[in-house]
VOFIMAR-875718 format. One record per residue (C-alpha): residue in one letter; x, y, z. Coordinates in steps of 0.25 Angstrom, whole numbers, plus 2048, in hexadecimal, padded with zeros to 3 digits. Layout:
N
AXYZ...
***
This chain:
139
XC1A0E7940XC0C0E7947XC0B0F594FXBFE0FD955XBF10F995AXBE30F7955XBD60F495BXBCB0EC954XBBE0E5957XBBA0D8954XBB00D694AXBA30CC94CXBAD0C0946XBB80C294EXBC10C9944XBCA0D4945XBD00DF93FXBDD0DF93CXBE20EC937XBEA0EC928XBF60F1931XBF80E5935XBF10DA92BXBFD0DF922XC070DA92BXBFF0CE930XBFC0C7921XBF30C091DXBF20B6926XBF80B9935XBF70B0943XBED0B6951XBF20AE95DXBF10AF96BXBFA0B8972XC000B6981XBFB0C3983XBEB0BF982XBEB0C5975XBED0C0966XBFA0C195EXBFA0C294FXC060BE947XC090BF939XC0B0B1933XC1C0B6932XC1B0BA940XC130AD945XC1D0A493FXC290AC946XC210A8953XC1E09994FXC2E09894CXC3309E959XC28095961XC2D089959XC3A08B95CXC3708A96DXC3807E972XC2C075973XC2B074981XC2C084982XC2308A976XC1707F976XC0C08797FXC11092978XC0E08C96BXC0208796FXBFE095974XC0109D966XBFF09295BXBF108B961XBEA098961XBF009E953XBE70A1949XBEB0A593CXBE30AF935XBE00B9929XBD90C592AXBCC0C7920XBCA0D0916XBC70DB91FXBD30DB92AXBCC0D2933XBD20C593AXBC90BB943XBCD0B8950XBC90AC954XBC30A8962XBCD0A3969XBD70B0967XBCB0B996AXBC90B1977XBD70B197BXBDA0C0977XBCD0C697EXBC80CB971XBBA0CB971XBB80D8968XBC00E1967XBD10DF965XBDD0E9963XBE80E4959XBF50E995CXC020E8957XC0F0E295CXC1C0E1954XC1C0D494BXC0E0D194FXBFF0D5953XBF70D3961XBE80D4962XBE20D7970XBD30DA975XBD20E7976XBD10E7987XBDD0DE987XBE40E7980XBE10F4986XBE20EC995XBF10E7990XBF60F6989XBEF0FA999XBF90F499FXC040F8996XC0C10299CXC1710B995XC1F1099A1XC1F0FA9A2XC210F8992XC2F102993XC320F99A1XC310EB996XC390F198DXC440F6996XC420E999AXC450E398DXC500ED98AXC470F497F
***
């Protein structure tokens, strides 16, 4: 289970760090793909294959923007020798990330936001309003 928080700069290549915590969960090779939340989601290779399956299992008419949406901008990657993973251009763009990121943990799989997203979306976050959604969900 991925839990906590990290931040990390990007280094001149675009690479980040992506701490052993979670480089032993994640395997040797894992997936970065956009998130609705304009931020990237990272999902070990088990994890990606449970979503490909449930997104196969929609009908066509219902799941094809969808798919076009997670699959076209997947990347499959590794990290090097020393923890770090490239981001390319396109996720950067679509996350915000221009320098510096925070990785955070979330259950079964990994977010990574720009730092100013991130602390403008935990801004927002009120502990009222979270114990209202999970009245609301019974939780």
């Amino acid at each position: 289970m991925f839990l906590g928080e990290y931040a990390h700069a990007l280094d001149s290549k675009n690479r980040m760090f992506i701490p052993a915590k979670y480089r032993e969960e994640l395997g040797e090779t894992f997936v970065i793909t956009k998130s609705v939340d304009k931020c990237l989601t990272v999902y070990t290779m088990a994890e990606w294959e449970k979503l490909r399956e449930k997104l196969d299992a929609l009908p066509s008419t219902k799941s094809r923007q969808i798919k076009r949406f997670i699959f076209a901008n997947a990347t499959d990657v590794q990290c090097d020798s020393q923890g770090r993973v490239l981001i390319s251009a396109q996720l950067r763009a679509y996350a915000g990330i221009e320098k510096n990121a925070v990785i955070i943990g979330v259950g079964s799989y990994l977010e990574i936001w720009a730092e100013e997203a991130w602390a403008a979306a935990c801004a927002e976050e009120e502990a009222e309003d979270i114990a209202k959604m999970m009245e609301e969900l019974d939780f």
